[in-house]
Backbone as a chain_set.jsonl record, in Angstrom:
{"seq": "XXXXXXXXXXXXXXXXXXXXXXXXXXXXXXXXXXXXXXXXXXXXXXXXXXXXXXXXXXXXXXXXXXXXXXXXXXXXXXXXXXXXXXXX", "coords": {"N": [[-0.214, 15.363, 9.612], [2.693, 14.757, 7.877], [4.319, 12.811, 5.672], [7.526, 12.381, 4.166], [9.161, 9.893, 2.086], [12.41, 8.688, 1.721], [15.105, 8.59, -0.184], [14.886, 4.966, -1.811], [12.544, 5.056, -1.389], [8.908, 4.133, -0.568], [5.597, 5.233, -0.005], [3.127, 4.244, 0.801], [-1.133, 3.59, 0.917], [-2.884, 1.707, 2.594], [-4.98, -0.317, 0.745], [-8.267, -0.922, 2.026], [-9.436, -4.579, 2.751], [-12.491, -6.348, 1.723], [-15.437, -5.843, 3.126], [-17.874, -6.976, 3.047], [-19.507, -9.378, 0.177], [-20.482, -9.707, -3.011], [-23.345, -10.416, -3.735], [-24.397, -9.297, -0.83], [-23.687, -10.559, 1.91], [-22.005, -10.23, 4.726], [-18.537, -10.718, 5.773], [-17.495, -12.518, 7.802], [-14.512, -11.274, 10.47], [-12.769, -12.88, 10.38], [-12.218, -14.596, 8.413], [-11.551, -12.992, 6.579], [-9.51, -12.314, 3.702], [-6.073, -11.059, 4.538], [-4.782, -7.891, 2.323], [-2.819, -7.277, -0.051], [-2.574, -5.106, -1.458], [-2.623, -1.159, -2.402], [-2.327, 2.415, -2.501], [-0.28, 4.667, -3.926], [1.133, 7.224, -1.978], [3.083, 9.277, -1.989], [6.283, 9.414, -2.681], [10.094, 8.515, -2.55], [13.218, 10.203, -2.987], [14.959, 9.683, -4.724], [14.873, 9.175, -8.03], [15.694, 7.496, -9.882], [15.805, 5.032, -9.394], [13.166, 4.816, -8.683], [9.472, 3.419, -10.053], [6.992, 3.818, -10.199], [4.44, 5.87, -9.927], [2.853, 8.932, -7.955], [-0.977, 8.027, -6.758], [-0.596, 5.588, -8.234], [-1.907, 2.176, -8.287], [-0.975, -0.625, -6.283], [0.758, -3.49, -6.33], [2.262, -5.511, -3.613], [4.824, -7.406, -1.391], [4.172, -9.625, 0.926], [5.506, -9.484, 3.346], [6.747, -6.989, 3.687], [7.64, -4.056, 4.313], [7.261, -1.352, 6.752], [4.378, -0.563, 9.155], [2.857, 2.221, 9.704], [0.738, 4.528, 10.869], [-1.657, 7.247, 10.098], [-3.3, 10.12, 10.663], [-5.247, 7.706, 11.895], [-5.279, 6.073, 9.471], [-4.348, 3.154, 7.944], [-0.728, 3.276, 6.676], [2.117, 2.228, 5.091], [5.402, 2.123, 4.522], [7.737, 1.344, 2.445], [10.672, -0.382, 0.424], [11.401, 0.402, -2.947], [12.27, -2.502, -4.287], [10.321, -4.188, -2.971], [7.765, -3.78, -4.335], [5.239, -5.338, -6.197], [3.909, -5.647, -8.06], [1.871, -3.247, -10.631], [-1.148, -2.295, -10.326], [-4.091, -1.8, -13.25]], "CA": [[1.163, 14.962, 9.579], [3.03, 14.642, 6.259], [5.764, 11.715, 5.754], [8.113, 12.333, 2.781], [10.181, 9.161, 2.009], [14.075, 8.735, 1.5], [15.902, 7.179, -1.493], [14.119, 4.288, -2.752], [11.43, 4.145, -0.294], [7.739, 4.544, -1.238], [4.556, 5.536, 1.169], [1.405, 3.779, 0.539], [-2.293, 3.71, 1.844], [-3.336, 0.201, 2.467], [-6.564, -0.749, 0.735], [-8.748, -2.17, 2.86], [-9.886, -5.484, 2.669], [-14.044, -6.076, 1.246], [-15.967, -6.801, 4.168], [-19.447, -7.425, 2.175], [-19.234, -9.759, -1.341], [-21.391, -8.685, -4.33], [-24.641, -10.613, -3.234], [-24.832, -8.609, 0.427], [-23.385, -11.65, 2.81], [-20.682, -10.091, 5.057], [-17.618, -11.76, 5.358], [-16.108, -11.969, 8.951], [-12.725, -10.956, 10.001], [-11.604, -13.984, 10.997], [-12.179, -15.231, 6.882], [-10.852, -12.168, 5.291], [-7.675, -11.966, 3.663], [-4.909, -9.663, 4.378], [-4.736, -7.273, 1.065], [-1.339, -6.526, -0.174], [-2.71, -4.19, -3.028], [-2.114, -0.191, -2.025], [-2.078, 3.23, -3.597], [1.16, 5.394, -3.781], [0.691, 9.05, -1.955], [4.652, 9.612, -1.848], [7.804, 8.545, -3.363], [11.364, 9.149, -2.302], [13.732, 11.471, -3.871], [15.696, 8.82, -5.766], [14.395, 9.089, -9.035], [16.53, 6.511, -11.06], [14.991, 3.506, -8.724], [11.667, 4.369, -8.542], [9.299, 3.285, -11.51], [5.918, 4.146, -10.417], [4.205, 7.473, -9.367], [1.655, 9.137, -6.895], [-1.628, 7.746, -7.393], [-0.74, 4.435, -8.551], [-2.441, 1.323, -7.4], [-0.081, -1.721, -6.813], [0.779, -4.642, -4.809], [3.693, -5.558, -2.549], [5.315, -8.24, -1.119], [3.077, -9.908, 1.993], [6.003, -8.896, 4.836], [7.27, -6.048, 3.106], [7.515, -2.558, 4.697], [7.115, -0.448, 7.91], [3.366, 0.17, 9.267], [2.335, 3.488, 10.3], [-0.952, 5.41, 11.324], [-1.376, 8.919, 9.862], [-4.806, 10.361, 11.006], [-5.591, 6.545, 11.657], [-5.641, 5.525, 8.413], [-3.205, 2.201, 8.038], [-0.187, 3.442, 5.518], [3.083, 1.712, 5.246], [6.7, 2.556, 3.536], [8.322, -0.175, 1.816], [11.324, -0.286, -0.665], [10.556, 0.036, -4.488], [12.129, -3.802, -5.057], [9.047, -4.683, -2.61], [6.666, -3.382, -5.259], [5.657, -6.332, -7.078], [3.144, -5.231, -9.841], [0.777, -1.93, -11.063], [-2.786, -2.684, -10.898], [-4.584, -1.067, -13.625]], "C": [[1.55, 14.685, 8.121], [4.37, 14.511, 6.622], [6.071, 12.173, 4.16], [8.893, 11.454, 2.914], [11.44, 9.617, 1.197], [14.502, 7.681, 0.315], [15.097, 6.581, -2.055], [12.66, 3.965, -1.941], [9.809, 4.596, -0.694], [6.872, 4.655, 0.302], [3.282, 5.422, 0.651], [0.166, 3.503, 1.464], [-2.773, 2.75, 1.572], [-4.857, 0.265, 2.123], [-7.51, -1.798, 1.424], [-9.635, -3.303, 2.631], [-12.01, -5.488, 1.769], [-14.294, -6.983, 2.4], [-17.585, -7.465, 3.94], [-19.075, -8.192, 0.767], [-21.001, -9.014, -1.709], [-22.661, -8.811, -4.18], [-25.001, -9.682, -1.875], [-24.704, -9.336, 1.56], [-21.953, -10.624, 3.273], [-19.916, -11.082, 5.829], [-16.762, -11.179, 7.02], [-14.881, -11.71, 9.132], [-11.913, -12.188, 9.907], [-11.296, -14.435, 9.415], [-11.58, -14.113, 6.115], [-9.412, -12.356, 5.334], [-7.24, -10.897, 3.798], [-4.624, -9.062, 2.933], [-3.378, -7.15, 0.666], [-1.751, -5.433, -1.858], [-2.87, -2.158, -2.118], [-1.926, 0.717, -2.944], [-0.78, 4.188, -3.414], [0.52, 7.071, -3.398], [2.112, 9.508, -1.876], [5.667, 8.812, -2.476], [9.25, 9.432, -3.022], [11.661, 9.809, -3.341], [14.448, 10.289, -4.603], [14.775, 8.373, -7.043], [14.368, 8.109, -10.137], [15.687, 4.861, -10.467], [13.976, 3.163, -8.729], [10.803, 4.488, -9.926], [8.001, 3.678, -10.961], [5.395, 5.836, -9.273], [3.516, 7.73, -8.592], [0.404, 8.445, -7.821], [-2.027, 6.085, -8.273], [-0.923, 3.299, -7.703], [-1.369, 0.079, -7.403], [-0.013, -2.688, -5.507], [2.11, -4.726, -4.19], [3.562, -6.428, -1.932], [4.284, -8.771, 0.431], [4.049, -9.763, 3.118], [6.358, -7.327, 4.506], [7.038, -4.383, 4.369], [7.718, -2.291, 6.325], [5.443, -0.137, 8.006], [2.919, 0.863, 9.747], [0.887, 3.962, 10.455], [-0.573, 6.738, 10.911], [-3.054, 8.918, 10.054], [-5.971, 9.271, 11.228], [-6.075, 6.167, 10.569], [-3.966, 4.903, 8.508], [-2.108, 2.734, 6.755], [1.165, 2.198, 6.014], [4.021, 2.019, 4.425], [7.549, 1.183, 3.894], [9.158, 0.66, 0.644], [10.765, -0.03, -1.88], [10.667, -1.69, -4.452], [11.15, -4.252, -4.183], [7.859, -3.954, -3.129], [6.475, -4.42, -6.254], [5.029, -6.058, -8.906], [2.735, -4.102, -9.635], [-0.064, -2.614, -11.02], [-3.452, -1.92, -11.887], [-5.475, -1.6, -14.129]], "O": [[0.695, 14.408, 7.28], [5.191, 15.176, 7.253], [5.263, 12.296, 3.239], [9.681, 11.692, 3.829], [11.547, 10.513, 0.359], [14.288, 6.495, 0.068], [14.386, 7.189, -2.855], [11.96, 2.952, -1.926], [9.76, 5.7, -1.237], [7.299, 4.301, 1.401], [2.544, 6.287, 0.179], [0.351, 3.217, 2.647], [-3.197, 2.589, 0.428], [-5.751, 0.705, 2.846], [-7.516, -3.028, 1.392], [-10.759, -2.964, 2.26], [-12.507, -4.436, 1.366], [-13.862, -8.093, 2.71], [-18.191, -8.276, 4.641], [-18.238, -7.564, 0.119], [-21.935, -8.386, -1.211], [-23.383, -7.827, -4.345], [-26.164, -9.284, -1.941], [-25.489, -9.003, 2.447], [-21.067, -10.305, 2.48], [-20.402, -12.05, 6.414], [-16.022, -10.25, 7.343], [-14.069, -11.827, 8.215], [-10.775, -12.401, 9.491], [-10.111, -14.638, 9.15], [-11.115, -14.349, 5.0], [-8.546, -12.483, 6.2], [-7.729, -9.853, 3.367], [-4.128, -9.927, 2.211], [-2.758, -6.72, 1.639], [-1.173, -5.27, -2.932], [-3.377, -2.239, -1.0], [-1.494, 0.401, -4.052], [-0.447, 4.222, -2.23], [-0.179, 7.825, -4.075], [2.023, 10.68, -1.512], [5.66, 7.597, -2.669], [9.433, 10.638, -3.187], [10.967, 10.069, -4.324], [13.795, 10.352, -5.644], [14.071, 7.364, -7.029], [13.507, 7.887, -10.988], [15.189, 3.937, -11.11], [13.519, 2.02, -8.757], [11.109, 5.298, -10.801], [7.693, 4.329, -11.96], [5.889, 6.476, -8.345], [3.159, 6.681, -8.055], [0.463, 8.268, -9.038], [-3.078, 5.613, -8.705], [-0.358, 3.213, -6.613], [-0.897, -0.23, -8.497], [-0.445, -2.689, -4.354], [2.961, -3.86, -4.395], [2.406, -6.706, -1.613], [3.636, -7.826, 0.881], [3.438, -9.928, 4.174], [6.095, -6.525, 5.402], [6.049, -4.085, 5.039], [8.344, -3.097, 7.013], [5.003, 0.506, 7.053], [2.223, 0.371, 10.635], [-0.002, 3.354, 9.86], [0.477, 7.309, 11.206], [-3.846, 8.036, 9.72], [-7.16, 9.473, 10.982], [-7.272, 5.886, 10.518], [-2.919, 5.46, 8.838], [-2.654, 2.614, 5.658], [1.138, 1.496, 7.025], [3.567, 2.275, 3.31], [7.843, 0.455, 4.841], [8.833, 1.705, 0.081], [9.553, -0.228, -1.96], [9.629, -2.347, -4.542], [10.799, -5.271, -4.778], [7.006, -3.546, -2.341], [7.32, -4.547, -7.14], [5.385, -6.171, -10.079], [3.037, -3.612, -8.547], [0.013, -3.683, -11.627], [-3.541, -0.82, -11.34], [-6.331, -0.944, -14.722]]}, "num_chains": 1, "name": "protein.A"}
């Protein structure tokens, strides 16, 4: 399936959470946090609004968006102004 967003709207692939830390102790669900960090595979056609590109890693607002399933993998489309930073 292949989503192209509208206007200012972006389409990101939620990174998922770390369910092991660095020593080798995994970390149940009930203790993990919800991620809001995400990479960009789409960007609307409104060019003038949107500041970051495919490929880029970033975070977003903790209600922010729409969440979808594409080949069960969690994505979601959210505005640009719910883009809060770039991770790099």
């Amino acid at each position: 399936m292949t989503i192209k967003p509208l206007g200012d709207r972006v389409l990101l692939k939620v990174v998922e959470a770390e369910t092991k830390t660095a020593s080798g102790l995994y970390i149940p669900e009930t203790a993990q946090e919800k991620t809001q960090t995400a990479s960009v595979v789409a960007i609307g056609d409104d060019k003038d609004l949107i500041t970051v590109k495919e490929g880029d890693k970033v975070m977003y607002d903790k209600y922010a968006g729409t969440t979808i399933s594409i080949d069960d993998v969690d994505h979601l489309i959210i505005k640009m102004q719910d883009i809060i930073a770039i991770v790099e």
